[in-house]
Structure formats: structure tokens, C-alpha cells
Backbone as CSV, one residue per row, in Angstrom:
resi,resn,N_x,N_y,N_z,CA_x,CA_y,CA_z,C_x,C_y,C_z
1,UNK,31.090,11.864,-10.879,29.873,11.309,-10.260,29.435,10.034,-10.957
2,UNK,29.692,10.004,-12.212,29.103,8.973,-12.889,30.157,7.595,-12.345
3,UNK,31.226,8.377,-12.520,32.470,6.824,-12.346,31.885,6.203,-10.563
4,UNK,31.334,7.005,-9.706,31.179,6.763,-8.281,29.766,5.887,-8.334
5,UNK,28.962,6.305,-9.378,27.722,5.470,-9.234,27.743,4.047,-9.960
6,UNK,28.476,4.122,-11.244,28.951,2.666,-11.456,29.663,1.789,-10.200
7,UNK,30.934,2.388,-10.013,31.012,1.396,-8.254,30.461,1.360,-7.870
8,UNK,29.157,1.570,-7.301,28.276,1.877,-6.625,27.135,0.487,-6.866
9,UNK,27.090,0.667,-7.813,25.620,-0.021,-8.901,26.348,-1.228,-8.434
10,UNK,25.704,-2.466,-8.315,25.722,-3.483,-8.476,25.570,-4.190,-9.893
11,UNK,26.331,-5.406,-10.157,26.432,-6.010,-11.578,25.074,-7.083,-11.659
12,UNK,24.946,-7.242,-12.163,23.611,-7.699,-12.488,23.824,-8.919,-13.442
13,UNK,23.395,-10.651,-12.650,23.640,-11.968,-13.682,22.504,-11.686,-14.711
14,UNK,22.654,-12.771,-15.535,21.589,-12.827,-16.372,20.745,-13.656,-16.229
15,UNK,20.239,-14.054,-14.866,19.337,-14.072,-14.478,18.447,-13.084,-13.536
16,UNK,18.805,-12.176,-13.420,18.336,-10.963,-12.360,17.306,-10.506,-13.485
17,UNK,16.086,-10.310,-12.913,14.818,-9.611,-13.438,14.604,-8.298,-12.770
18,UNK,14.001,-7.146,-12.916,13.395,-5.999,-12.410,11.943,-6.021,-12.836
19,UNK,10.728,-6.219,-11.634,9.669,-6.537,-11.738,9.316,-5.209,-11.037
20,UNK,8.300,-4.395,-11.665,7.771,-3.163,-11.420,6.359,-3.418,-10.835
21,UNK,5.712,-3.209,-10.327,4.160,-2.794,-9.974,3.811,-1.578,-9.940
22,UNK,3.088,-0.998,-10.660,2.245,0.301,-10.515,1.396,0.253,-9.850
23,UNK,1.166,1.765,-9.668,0.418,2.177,-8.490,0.541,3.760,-8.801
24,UNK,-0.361,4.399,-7.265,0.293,5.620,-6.711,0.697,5.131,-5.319
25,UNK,1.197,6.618,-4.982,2.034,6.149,-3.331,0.967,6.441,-2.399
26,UNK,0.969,6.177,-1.343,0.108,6.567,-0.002,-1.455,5.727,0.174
27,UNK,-1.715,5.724,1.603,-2.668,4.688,1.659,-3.720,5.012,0.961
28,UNK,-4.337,5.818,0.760,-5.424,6.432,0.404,-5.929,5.933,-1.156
29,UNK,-4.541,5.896,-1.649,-4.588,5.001,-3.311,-4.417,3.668,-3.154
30,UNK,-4.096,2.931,-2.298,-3.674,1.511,-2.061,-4.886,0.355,-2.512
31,UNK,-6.177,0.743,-1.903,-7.093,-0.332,-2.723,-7.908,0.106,-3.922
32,UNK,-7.202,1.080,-4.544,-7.486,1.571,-6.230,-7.621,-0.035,-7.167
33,UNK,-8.599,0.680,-8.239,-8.262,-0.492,-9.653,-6.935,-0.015,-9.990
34,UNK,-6.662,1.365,-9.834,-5.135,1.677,-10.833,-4.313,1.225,-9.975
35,UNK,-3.761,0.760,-8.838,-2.932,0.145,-7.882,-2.939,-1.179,-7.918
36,UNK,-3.412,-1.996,-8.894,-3.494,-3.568,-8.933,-2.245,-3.793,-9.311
37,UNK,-1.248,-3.232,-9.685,-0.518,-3.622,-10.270,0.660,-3.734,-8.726
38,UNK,0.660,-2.897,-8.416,1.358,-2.582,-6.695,1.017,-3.868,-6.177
39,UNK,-0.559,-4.187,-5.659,-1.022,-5.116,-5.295,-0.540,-6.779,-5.374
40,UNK,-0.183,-6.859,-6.579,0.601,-7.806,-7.879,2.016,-7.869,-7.218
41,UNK,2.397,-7.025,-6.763,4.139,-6.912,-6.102,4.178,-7.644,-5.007
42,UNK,3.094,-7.003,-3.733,3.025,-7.272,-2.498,2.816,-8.862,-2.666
43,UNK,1.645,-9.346,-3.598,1.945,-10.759,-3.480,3.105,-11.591,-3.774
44,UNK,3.692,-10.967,-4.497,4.738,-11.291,-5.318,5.997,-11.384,-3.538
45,UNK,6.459,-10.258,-2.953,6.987,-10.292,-1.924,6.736,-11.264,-0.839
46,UNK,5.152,-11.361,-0.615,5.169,-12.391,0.551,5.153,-13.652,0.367
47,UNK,5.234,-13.853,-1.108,5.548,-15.202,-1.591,7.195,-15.585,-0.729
48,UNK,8.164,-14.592,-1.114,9.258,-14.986,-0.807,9.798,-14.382,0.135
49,UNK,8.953,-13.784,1.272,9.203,-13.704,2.674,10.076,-12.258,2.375
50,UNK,9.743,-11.381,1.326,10.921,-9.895,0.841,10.347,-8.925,1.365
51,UNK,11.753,-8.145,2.316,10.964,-6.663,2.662,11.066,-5.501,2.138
52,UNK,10.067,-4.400,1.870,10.470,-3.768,0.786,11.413,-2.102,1.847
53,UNK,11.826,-1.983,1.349,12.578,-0.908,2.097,12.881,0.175,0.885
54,UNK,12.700,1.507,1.259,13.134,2.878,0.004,14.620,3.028,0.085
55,UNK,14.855,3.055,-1.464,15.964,2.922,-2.270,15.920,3.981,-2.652
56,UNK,17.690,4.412,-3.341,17.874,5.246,-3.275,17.102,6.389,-5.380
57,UNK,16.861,4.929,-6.141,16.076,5.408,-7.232,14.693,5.415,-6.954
58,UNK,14.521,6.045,-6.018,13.094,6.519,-6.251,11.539,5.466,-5.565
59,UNK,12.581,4.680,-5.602,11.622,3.475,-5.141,11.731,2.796,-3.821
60,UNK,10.457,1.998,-3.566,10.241,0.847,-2.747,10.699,-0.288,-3.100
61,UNK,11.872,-0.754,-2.522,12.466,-1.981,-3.222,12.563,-2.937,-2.402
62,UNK,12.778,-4.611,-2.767,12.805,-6.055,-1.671,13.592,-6.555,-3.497
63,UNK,14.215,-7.483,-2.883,14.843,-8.586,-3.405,14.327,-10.439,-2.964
64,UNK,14.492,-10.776,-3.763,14.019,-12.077,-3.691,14.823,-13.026,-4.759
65,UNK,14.694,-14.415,-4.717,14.987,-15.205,-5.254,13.846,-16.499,-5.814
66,UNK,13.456,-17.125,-7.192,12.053,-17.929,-6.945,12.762,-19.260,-6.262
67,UNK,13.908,-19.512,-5.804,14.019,-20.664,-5.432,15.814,-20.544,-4.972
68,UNK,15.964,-21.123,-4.122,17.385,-21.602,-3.936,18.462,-21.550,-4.966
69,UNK,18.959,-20.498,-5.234,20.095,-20.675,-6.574,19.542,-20.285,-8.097
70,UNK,18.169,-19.965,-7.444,16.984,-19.595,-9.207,17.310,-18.146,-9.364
71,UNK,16.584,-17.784,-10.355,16.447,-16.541,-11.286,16.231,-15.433,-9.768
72,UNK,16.890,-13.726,-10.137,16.940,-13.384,-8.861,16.275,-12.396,-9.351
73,UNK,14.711,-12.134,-8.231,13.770,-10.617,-8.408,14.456,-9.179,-8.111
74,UNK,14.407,-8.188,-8.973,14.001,-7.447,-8.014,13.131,-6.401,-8.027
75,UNK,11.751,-5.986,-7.103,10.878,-5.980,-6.641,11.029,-4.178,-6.509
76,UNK,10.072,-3.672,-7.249,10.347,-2.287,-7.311,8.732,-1.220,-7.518
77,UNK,8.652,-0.777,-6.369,7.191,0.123,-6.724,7.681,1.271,-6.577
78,UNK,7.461,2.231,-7.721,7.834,3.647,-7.793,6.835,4.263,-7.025
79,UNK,8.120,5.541,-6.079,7.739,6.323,-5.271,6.806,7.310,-5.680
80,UNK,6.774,7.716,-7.047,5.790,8.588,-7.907,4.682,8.089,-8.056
81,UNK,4.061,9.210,-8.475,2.408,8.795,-9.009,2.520,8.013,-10.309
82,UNK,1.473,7.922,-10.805,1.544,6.577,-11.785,1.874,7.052,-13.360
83,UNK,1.624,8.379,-13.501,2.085,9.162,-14.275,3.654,9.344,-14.663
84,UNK,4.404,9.388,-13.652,5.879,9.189,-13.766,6.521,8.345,-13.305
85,UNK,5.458,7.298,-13.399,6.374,6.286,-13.115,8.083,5.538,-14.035
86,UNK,8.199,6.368,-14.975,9.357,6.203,-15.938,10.893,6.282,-15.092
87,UNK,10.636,7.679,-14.769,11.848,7.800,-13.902,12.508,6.877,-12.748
88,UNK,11.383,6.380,-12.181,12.050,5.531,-10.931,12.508,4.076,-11.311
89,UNK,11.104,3.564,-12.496,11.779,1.927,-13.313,12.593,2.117,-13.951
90,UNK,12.640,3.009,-14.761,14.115,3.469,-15.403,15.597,3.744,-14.350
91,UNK,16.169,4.225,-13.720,16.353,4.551,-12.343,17.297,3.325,-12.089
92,UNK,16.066,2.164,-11.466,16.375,0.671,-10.536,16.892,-0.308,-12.144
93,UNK,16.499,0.051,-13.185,17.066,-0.723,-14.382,18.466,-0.201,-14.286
94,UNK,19.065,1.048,-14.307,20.720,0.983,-14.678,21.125,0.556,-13.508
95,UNK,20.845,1.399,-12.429,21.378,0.896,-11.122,21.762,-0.843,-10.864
96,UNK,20.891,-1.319,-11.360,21.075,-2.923,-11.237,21.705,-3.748,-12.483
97,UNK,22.330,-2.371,-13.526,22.356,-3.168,-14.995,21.300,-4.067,-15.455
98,UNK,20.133,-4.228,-15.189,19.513,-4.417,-16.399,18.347,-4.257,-17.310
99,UNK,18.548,-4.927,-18.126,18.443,-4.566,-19.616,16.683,-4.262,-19.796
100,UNK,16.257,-3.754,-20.496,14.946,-3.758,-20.764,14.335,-4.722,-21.194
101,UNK,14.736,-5.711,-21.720,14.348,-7.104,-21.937,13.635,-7.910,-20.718
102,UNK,15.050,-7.369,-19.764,14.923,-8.222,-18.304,14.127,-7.352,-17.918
103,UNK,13.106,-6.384,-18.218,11.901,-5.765,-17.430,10.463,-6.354,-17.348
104,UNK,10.000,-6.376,-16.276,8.442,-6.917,-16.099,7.438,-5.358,-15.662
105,UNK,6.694,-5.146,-16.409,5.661,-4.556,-15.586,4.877,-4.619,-15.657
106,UNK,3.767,-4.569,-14.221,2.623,-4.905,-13.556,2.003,-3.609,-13.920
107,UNK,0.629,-3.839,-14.577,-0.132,-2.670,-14.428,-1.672,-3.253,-14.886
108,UNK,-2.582,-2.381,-14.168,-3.954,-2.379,-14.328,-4.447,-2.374,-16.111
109,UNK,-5.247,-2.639,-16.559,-5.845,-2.004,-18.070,-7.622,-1.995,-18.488
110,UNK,-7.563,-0.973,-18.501,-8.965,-0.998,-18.544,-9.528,-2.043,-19.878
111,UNK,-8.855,-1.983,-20.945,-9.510,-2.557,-22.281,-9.436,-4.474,-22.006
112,UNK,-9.235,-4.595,-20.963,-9.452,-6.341,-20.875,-10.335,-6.424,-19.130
113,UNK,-11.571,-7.599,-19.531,-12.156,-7.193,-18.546,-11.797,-7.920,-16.926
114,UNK,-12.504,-7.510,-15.846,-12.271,-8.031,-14.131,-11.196,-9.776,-14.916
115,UNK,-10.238,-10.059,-13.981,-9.827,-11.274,-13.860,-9.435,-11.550,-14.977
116,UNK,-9.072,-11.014,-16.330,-8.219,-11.114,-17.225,-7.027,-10.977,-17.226
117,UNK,-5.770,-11.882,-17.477,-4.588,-11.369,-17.492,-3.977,-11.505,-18.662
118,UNK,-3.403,-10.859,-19.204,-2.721,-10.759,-20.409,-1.510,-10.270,-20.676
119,UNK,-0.302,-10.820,-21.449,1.118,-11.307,-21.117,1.526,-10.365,-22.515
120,UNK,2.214,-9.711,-22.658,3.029,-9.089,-24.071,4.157,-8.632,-23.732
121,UNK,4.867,-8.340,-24.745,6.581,-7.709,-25.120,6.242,-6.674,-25.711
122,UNK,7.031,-5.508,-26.005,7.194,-4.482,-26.769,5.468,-3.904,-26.967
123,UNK,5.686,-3.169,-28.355,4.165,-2.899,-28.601,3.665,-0.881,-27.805
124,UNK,2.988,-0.642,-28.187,2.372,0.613,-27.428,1.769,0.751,-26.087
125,UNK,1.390,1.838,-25.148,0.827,1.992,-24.126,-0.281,1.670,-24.412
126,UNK,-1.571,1.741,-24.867,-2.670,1.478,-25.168,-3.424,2.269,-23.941
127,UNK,-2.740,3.691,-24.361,-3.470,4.468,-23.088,-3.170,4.595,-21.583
128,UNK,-2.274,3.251,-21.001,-1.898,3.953,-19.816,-0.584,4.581,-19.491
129,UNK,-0.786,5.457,-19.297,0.206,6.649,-18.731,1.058,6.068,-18.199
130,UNK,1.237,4.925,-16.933,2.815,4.783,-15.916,3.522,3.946,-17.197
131,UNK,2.666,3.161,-18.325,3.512,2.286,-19.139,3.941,3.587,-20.584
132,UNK,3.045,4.390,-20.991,3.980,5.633,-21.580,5.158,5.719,-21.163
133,UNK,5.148,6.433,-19.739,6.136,7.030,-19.318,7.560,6.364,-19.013
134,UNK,7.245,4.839,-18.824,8.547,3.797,-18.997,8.575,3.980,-20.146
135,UNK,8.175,3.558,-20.983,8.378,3.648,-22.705,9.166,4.706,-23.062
136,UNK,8.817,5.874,-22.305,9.751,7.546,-22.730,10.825,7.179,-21.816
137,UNK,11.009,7.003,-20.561,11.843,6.991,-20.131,13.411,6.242,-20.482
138,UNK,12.903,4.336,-20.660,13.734,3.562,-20.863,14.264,3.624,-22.090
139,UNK,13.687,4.307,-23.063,13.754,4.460,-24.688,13.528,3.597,-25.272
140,UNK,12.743,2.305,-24.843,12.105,1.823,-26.013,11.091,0.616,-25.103
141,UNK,10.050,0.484,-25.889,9.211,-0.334,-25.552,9.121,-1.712,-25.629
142,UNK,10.622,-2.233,-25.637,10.766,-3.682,-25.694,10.498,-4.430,-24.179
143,UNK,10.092,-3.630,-23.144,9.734,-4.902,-21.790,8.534,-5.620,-21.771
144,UNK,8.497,-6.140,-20.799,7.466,-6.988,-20.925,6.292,-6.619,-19.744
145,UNK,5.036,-6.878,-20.004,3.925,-6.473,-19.674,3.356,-6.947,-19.313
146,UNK,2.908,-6.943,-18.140,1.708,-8.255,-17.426,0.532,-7.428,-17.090
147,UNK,-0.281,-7.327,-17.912,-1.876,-6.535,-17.609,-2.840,-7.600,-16.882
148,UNK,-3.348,-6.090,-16.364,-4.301,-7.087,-15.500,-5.573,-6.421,-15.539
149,UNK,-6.151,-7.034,-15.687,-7.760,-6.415,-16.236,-8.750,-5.836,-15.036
150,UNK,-8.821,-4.630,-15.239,-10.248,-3.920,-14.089,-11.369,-3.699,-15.099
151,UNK,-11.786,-3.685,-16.416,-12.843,-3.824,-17.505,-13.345,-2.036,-17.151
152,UNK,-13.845,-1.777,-18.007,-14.444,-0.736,-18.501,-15.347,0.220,-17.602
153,UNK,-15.452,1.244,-17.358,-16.612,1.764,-16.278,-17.828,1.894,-16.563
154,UNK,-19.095,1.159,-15.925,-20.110,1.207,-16.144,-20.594,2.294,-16.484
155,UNK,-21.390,2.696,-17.449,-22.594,3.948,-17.931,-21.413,5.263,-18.682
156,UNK,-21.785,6.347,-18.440,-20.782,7.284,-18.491,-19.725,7.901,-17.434
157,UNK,-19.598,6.687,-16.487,-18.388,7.084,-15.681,-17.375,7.140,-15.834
158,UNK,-16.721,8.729,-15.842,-15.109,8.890,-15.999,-14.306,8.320,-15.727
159,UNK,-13.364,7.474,-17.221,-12.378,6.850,-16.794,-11.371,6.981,-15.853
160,UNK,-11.024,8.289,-15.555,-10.455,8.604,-14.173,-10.792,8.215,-13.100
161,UNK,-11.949,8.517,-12.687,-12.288,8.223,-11.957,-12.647,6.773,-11.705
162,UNK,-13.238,5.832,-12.351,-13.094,4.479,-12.276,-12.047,3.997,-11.738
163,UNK,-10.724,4.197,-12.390,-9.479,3.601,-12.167,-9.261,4.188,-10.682
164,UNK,-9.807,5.020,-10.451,-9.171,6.059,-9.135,-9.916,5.210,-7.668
165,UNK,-11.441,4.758,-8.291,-11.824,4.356,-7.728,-11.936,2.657,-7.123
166,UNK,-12.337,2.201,-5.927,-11.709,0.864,-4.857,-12.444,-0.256,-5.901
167,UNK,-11.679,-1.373,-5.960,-12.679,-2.113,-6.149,-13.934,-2.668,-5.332
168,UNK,-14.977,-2.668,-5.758,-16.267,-3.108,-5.485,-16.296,-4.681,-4.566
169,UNK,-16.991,-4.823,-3.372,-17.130,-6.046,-2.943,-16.917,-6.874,-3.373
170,UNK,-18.152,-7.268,-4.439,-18.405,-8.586,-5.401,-16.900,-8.597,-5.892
171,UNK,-15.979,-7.604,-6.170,-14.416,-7.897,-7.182,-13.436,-7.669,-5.812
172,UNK,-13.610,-7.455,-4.834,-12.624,-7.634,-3.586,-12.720,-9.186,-2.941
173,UNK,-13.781,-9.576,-3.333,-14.086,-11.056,-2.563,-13.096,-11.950,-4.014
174,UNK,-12.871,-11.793,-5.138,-11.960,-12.479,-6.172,-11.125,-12.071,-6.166
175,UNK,-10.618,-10.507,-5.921,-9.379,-10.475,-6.123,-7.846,-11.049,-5.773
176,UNK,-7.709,-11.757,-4.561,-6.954,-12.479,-4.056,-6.426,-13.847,-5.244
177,UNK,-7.628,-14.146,-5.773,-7.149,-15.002,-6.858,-6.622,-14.153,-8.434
178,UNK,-7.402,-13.124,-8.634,-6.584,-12.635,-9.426,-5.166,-11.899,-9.678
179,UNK,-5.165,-11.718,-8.122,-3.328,-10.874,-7.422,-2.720,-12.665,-7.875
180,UNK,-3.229,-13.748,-7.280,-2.377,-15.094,-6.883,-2.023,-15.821,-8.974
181,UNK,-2.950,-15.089,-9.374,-2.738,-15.653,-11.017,-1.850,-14.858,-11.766
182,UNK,-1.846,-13.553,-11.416,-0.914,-12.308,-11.661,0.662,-12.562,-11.498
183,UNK,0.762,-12.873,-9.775,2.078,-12.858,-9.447,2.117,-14.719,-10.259
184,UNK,1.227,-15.555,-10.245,2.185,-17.102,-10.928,2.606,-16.555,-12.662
185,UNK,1.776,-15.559,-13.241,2.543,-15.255,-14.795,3.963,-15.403,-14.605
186,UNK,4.168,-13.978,-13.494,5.296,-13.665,-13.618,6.398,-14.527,-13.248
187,UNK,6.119,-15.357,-12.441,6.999,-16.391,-11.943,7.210,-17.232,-13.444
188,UNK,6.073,-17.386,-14.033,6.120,-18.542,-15.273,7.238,-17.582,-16.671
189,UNK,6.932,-16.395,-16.627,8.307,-15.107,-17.674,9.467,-15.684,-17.046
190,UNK,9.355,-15.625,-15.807,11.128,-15.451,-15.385,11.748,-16.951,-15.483
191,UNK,10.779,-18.055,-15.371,11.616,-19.347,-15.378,11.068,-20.474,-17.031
192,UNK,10.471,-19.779,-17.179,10.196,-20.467,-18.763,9.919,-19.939,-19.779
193,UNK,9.726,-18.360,-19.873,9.703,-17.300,-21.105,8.362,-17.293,-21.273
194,UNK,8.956,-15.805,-22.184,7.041,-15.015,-22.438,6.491,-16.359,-22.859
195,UNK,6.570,-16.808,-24.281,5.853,-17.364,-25.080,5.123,-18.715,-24.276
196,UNK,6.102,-19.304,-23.449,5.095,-20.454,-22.975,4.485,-19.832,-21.699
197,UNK,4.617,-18.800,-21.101,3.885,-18.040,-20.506,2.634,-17.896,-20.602
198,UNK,2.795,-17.340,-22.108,1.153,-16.846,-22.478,0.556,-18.105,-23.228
199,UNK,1.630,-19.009,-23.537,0.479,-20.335,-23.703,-0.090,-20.734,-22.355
200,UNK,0.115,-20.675,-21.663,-0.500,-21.064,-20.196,-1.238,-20.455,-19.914
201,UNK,-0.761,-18.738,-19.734,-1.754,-17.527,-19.494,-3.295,-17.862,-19.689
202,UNK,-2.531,-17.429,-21.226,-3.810,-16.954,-21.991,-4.552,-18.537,-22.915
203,UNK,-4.136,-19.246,-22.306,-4.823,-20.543,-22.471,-6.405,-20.385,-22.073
204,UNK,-7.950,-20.852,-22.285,-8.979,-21.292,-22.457,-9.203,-22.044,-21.135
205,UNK,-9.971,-21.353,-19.871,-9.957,-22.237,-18.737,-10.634,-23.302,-19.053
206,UNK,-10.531,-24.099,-18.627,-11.821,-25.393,-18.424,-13.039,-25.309,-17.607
């Protein structure tokens, strides 16, 4: 079985990325704070006209390219809840050969606030569960991380529930720019690297 799934697998240049978005599955979770990261994909897809169709690891997958002959996406929202999400990014990484280096993932974080984005490599979960569970899964925490900030829940509202819950008007009327600043990071990892990434990123607006 194993020798049938290597034929199988496609070889993977070294330019091929695997860009994850978290989430959960089904509409009902779709305009979650914890689904920004999903959200982050879809823009990411209609940038380059990609349809996502279910694959056979677990996932919602589209392929893309950022340009004619450029670095090649591919575009992966696990079919699981956000909790296991390990298995399915783990999964679309061998299947495609690659490497954990060449991993991006999109996910929500509560500890940076609305419209923050913030760019890292390696390092710990800092509490969220779908980036644990890649971490257990892939065996090591060397990918790379594109957080995206939903900030803290007002008063004593359960962090569960916060994350569980839609974003608010006043942050649905911005979010379009924060999905459109999200998906340009990632474009800026795949064609000029973390580091001048997050000099740009996490640069001081004017």
C-alpha cells in the first residue's frame, strides 16, 4: 500500500507551498472568529480564480499558482473540526512531498488584537488547539504561521465561546481588509521569505 501511494503522490518542486486555513466544517461555523483563518484561504483562492474540490487527505483542496511560472499553492482546509486539524495538514504535506518548512498556516489568535497580523516560524501553540495538533501531528513545529488577530472577549466571556462566536458588525464591515492583508502576507512568505515578510507585516502603519 505504501509503494501504491508514493506512485500515487505527486512530486513536489521547491517551489510548491501547502497553505492551510483553519476553521471548522459546515455553514453554521463559517462566519466564526475561529474560522478566519478558512476565510484567509477563500481569499486567497479567488485571488487566483482556484476551485476547491475534496481530496482524498481529508481535505478541501484548489491549486493555484501567484503568477505565470511562480511559486505553486496548494490550498488546503481540513475537513475536521479545528481540534484535529493535524491529521488532514499533515495528510496533504506527504501526499504532495512537502516539507514542513514549505508549510503556511492560517489561524485566528486570540492574544493579538481585531486587525493584527502577525508572521512566525517554529515556536509553541500559544493555546490554539488546530496549531497543537499540526505540531503533534507533523512532528515538529518548524512551519510557519500567519495569525490573525480576533483580541480578547469582552468582560467574563468564555473563551469558547467568543471564538465560536460571528464577528460583530462594526468587525464585519473591516474584515474584508483584514482577510485582503492576511492573504498579501502570505503571498509576501512565498515570494520573498518570512523575514522580509514580517518586516513589511509587522512594520508601524503610517
Amino acid at each position: 500500500m505504501a509503494g501504491l501511494f508514493r506512485r500515487s503522490a505527486p512530486a513536489a518542486s521547491s517551489d510548491t507551498w501547502l497553505v492551510a486555513g483553519l476553521g471548522n466544517p459546515g455553514p453554521g461555523y463559517a462566519g466564526n472568529r475561529h474560522n478566519v483563518g478558512a476565510m484567509v484561504l477563500d481569499e486567497l483562492a479567488n485571488r487566483f480564480g482556484a476551485r476547491f474540490g475534496r481530496h482524498r487527505t481529508s481535505t478541501m483542496l484548489a491549486e493555484a499558482r501567484l503568477r505565470a511560472g511562480g511559486p505553486k499553492l496548494v490550498l488546503v482546509r481540513p475537513l475536521s473540526y479545528m481540534n484535529t486539524s493535524g491529521g488532514p495538514v499533515s495528510s496533504a504535506a506527504a501526499y504532495f512531498s512537502i516539507p514542513a518548512e514549505r508549510v503556511i498556516v492560517i489561524h485566528d489568535d486570540l492574544d493579538l488584537p481585531f486587525e493584527t497580523i502577525k508572521l512566525k516560524a517554529d515556536g509553541g501553540h500559544g493555546g490554539q488547539n488546530g496549531v497543537r495538533d499540526i505540531i503533534k501531528a507533523l512532528g515538529t513545529p518548524d512551519f510557519v504561521r500567519v495569525r490573525v488577530g480576533i483580541g480578547r472577549p469582552p468582560g467574563r466571556q468564555d473563551a469558547a465561546s467568543y471564538v465560536l462566536g460571528d464577528f460583530p458588525s462594526a468587525e464585519r464591515a473591516r474584515l474584508p481588509f483584514v482577510l485582503g492583508d492576511a492573504a498579501d502576507a502570505v503571498e509576501l512568505i512565498v515570494e520573498q521569505g518570512l523575514l522580509a515578510a514580517q518586516q513589511k507585516v509587522h512594520a508601524p502603519r503610517a
